[in-house]
C-alpha positions as CSV (number, residue, x, y, z in Angstrom):
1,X,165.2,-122.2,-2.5
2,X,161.7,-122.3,-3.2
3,X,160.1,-125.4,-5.4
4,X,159.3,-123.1,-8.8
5,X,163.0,-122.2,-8.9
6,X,164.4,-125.4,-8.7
7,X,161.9,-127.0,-11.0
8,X,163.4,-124.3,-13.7
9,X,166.7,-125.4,-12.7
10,X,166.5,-128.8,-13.8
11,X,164.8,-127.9,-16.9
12,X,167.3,-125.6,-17.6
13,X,169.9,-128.3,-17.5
14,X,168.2,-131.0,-19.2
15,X,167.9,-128.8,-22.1
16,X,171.7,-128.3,-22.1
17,X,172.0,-131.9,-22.2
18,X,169.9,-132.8,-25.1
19,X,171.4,-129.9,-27.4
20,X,175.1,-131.1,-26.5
21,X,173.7,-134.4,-27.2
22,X,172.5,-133.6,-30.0
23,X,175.2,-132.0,-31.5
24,X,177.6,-134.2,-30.9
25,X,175.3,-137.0,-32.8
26,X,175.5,-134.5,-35.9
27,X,179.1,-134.1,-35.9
28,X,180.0,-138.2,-35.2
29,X,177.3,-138.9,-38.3
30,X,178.6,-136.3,-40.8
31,X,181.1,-137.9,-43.2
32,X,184.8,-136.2,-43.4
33,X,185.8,-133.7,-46.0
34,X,187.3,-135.9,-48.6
35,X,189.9,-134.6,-50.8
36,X,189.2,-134.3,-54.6
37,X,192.6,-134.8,-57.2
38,X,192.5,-131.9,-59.8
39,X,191.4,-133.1,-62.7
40,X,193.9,-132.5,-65.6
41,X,192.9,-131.0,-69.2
42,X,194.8,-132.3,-71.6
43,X,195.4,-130.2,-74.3
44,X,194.4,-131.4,-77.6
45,X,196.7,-129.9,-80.5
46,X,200.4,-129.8,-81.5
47,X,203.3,-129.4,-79.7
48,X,204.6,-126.0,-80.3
49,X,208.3,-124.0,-78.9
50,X,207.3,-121.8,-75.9
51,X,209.7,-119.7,-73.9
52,X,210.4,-121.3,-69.9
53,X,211.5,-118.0,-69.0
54,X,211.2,-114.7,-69.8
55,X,213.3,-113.0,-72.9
56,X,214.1,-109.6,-73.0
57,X,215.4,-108.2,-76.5
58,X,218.8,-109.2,-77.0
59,X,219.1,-112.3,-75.1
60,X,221.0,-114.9,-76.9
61,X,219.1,-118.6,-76.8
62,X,220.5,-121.7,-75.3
63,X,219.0,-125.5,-75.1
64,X,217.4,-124.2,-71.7
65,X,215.7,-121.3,-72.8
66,X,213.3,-123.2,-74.9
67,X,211.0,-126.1,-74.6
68,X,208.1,-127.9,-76.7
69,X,204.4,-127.9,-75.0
70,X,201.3,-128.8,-76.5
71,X,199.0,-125.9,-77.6
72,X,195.1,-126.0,-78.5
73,X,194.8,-126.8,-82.6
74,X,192.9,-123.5,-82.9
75,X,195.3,-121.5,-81.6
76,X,198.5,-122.3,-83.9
77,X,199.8,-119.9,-85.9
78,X,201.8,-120.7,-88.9
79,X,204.5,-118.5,-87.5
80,X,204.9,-121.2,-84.4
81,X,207.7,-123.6,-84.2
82,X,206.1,-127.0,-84.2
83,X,207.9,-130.2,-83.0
84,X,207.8,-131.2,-86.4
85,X,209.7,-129.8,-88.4
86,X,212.0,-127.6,-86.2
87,X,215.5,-128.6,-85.7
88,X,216.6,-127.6,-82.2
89,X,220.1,-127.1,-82.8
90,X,219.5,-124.1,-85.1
91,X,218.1,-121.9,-82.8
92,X,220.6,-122.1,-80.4
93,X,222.8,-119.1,-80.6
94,X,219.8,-117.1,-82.5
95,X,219.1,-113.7,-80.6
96,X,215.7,-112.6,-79.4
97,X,214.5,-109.5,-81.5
98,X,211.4,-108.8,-80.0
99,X,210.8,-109.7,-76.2
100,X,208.6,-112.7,-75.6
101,X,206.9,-113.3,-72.1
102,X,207.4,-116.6,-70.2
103,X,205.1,-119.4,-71.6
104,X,204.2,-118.0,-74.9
105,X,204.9,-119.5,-78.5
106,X,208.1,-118.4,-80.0
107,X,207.6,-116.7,-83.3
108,X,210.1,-117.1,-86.3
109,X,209.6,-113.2,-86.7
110,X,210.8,-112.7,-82.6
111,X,214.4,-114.7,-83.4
112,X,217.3,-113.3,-85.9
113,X,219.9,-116.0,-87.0
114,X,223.8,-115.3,-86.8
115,X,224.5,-114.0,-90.4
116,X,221.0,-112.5,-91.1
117,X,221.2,-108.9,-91.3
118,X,220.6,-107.4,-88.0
119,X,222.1,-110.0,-86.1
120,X,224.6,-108.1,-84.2
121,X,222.3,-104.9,-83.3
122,X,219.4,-106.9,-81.8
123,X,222.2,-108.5,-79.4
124,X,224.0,-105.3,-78.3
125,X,223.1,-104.0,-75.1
126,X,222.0,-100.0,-75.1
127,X,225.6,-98.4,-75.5
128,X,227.9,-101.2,-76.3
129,X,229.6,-102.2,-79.0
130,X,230.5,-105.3,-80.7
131,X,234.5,-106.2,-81.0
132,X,235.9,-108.6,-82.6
133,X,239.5,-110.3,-81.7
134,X,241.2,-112.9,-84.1
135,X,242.7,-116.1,-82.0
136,X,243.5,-119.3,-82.6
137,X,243.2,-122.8,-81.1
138,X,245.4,-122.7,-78.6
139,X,244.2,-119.5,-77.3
140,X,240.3,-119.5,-77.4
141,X,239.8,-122.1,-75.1
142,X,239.4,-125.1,-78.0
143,X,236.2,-123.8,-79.2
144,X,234.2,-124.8,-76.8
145,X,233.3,-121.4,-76.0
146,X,229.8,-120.0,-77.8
147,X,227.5,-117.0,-78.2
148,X,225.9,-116.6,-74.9
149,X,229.1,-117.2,-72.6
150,X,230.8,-115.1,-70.4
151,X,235.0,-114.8,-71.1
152,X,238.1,-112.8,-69.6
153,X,240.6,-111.5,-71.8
154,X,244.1,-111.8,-71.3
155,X,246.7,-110.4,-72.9
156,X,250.4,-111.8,-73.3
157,X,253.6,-109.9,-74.3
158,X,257.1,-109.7,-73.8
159,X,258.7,-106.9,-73.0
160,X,262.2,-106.0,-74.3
161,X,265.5,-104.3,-73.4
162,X,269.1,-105.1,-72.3
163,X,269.1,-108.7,-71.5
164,X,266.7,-111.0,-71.7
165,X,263.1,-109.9,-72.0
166,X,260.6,-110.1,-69.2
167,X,257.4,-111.9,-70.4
168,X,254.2,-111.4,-68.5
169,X,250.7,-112.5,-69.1
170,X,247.7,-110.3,-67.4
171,X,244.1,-109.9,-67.5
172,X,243.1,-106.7,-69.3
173,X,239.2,-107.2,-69.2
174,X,236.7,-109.1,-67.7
175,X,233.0,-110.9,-68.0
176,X,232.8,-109.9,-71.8
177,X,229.5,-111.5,-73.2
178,X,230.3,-113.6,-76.6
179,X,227.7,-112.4,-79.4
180,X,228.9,-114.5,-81.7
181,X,232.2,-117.1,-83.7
182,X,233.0,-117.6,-87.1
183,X,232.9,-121.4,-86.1
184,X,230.9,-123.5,-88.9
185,X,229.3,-127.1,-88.8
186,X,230.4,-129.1,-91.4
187,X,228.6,-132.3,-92.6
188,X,231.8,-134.2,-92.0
189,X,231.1,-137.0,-89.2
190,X,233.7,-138.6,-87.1
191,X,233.9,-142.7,-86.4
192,X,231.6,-142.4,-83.6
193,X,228.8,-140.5,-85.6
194,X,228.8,-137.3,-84.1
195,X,229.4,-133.9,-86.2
196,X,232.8,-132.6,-86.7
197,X,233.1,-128.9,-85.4
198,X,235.8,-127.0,-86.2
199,X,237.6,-124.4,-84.3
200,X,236.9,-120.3,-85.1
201,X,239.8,-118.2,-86.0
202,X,237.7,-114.7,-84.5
203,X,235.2,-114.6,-81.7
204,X,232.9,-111.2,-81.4
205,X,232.3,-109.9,-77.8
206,X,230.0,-107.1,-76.3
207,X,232.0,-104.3,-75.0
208,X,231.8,-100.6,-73.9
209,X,232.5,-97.7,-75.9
210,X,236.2,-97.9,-73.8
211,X,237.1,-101.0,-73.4
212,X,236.4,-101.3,-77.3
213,X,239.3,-99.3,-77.8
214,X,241.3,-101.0,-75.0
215,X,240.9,-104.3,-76.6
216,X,241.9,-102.7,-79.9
217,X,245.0,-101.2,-78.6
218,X,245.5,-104.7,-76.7
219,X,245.6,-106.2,-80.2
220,X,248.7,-103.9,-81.4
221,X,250.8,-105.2,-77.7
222,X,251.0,-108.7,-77.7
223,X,248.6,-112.0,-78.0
224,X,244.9,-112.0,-76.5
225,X,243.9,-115.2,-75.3
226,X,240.3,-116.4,-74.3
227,X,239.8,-117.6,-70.2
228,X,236.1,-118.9,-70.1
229,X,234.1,-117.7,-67.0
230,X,232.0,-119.9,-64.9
231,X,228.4,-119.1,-64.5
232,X,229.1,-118.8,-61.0
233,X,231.5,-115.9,-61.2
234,X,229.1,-113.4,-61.8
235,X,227.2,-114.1,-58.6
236,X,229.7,-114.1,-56.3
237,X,231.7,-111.1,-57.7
238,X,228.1,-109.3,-57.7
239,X,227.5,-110.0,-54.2
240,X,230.8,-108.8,-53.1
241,X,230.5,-105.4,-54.7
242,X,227.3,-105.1,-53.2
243,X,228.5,-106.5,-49.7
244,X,231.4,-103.7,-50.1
245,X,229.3,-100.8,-50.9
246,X,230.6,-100.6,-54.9
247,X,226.9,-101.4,-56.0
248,X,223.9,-100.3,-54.4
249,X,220.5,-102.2,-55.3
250,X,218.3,-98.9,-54.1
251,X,215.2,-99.2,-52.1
252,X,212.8,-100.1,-54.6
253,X,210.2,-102.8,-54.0
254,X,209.4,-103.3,-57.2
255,X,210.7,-107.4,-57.4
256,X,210.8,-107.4,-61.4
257,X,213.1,-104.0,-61.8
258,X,215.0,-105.3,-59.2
259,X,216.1,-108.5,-60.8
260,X,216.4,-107.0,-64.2
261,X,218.9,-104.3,-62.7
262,X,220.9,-107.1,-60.8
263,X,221.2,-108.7,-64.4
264,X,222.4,-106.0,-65.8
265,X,224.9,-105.4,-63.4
266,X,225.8,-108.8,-63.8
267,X,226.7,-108.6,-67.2
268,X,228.7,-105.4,-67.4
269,X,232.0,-105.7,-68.8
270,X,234.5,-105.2,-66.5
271,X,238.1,-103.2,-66.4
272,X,240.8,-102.5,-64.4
273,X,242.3,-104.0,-60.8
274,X,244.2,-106.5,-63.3
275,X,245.5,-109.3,-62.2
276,X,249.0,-110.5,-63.9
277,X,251.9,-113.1,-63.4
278,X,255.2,-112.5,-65.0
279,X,258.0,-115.1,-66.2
280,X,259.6,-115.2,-62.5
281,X,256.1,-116.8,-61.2
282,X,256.5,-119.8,-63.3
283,X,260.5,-120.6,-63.7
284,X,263.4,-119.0,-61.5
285,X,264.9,-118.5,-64.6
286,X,262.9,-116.1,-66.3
287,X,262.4,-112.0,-65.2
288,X,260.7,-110.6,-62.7
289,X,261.3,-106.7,-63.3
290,X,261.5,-105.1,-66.6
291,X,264.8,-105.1,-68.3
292,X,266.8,-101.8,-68.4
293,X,267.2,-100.3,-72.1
294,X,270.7,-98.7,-73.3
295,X,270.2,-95.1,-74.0
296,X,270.6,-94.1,-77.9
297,X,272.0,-91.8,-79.5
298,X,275.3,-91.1,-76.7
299,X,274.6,-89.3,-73.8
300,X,274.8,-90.9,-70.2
301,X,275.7,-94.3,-70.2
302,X,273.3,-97.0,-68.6
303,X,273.1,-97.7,-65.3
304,X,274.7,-101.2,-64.6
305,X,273.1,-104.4,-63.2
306,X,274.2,-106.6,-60.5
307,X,273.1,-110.1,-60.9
308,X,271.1,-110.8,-58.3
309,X,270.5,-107.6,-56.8
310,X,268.6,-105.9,-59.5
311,X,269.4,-102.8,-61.0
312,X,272.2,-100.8,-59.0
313,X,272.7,-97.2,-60.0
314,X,276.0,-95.5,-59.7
315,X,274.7,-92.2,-60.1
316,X,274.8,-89.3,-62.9
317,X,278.2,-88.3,-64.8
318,X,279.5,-85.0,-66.2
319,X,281.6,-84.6,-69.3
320,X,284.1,-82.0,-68.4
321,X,286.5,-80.9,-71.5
322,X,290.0,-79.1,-70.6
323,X,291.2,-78.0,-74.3
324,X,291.2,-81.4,-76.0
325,X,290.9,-83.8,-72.9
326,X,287.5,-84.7,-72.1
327,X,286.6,-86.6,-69.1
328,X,283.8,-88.0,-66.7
329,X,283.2,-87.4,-63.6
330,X,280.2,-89.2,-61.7
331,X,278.6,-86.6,-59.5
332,X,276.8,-89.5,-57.0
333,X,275.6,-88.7,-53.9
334,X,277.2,-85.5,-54.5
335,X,275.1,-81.7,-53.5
């Protein structure tokens, strides 16, 4: 190797050298990134009632639909509910009129109370109807149930005949929404302060066009009695149907009509594949089959029972008449 080569040899990696050096001076001297805290605006006006979620028309408010956030002073309406002022308590069980979008101000114009005129048709669904079934306090669950909850029906009867009659209990319908009681809050308060409430004698539930006249039929058979669903119910029985096959969620990728059609499914009354338990579930004493009933009238005589074995046929007779004498003959088993 000649002497100009290697001369540009060295240069070449001196050069090299410095730059690294350099470079790695730059980085060691720079400071690191430091992170800066967001700084937090605080609002400077009232506190005013905005929605947490959104609310479609129809949906009937609860304590955690709602909540108080302060707005800007020059942005309050008069129609706002401001913390002062506005009594929590009354607006649960109000129905949502006019749809309000998650984190705006509710408006007393978006909200109709129970008893206002309109009440009912701004909480019924497209194509239901609104039912209402008397009851009492042993069968509507001691009034804790309210507008907004989910309930089963189930109707009780007895049915008779000869002998004693069976008495069965079974659930006719299923996940009906409550729109509204006839309960009432006096002013009366009990020794530890709190307000008395007192029981409702009707409760008014959304139903469709059928099972509105099921339920009305129901009425005329026996008692109806109130079983209050669990919020966790309509989940799982949703995610069965849909693990069978019974409901299909589509292929749409659109998140938001997703979720809406899911709720709706979810809170569509339900009928049919009844569940029931008779007299003979509870006591040995009581029925398990329905009691035979003695013809009227003449004709055939009934069909005796053996005790224990259930209802033992001997067959069909025939009244044969020979001049005066008329006799019986059973034809069983006979071709």
């Amino acid at each position: 190797m000649d002497s100009r080569k290697l001369i540009m040899l060295v240069g070449a990696l001196m050069v090299a050298a410095i730059t690294a050096f350099a470079a790695r001076s730059m980085l060691a001297g720079s400071p690191a990134p430091e992170a800066q805290a967001a700084t937090v605006v605080a609002v400077d006006g009232p506190e005013v009632l905005v929605a947490t979620r959104a609310l479609p028309v129809g949906t009937i408010l609860d304590a955690s639909a709602l909540k108080f956030q302060p707005w800007p002073k020059e942005l309050v309406e008069n129609a706002y509910y401001l913390r002062q002022g506005t009594d929590m308590s009354k607006l649960i069980g109000t129905v949502v009129r006019l749809p309000v979008t998650a984190g705006q101000p509710l408006t007393q114009g978006q909200v109709v109370k129970p008893g206002d005129r309109g009440f009912l048709a701004a909480a019924l669904g497209a194509g239901m109807r609104a039912v209402t079934v008397p009851v009492s306090a042993q069968t509507s669950v001691a009034g804790f149930v309210f507008p907004g909850d989910h309930i089963d029906l189930i109707l009780t009867q007895s049915v008779e005949g000869d002998g004693p009659p069976l008495r069965a209990s079974e659930t006719v319908m299923r996940n009906l929404r409550v729109l509204a009681t006839d309960q009432r809050t006096s002013d009366q308060k009990d020794e530890q302060g709190n307000t008395v409430v007192q029981t409702f004698s009707t409760i008014t539930v959304e139903a469709t066009p059928k099972i509105a006249e099921q339920i009305a039929v129901a009425q005329t058979i026996g008692t109806l009695s109130l079983s209050l669903r669990s919020i966790a119910d309509n989940a799982s029985e949703l995610d069965r149907a849909i693990a069978s096959g019974a409901v299909s969620v589509g292929d749409a990728k659109d998140s938001n009509a997703e979720e809406a059609m899911l709720d709706r499914l979810a809170n569509t009354p339900q009928t049919g594949n009844t569940t029931y338990a008779v007299g003979a579930d509870v006591s040995r004493f009581q029925r398990r089959t329905v009691p035979p009933r003695v013809p009227q009238g003449g004709g055939m005589s009934p069909a005796p029972v053996v005790a224990g074995v259930g209802q033992v046929p001997v067959g069909p007779k025939v009244r044969v008449t020979r001049g005066n004498a008329v006799t019986e003959v059973s034809v069983a088993g006979k071709n």
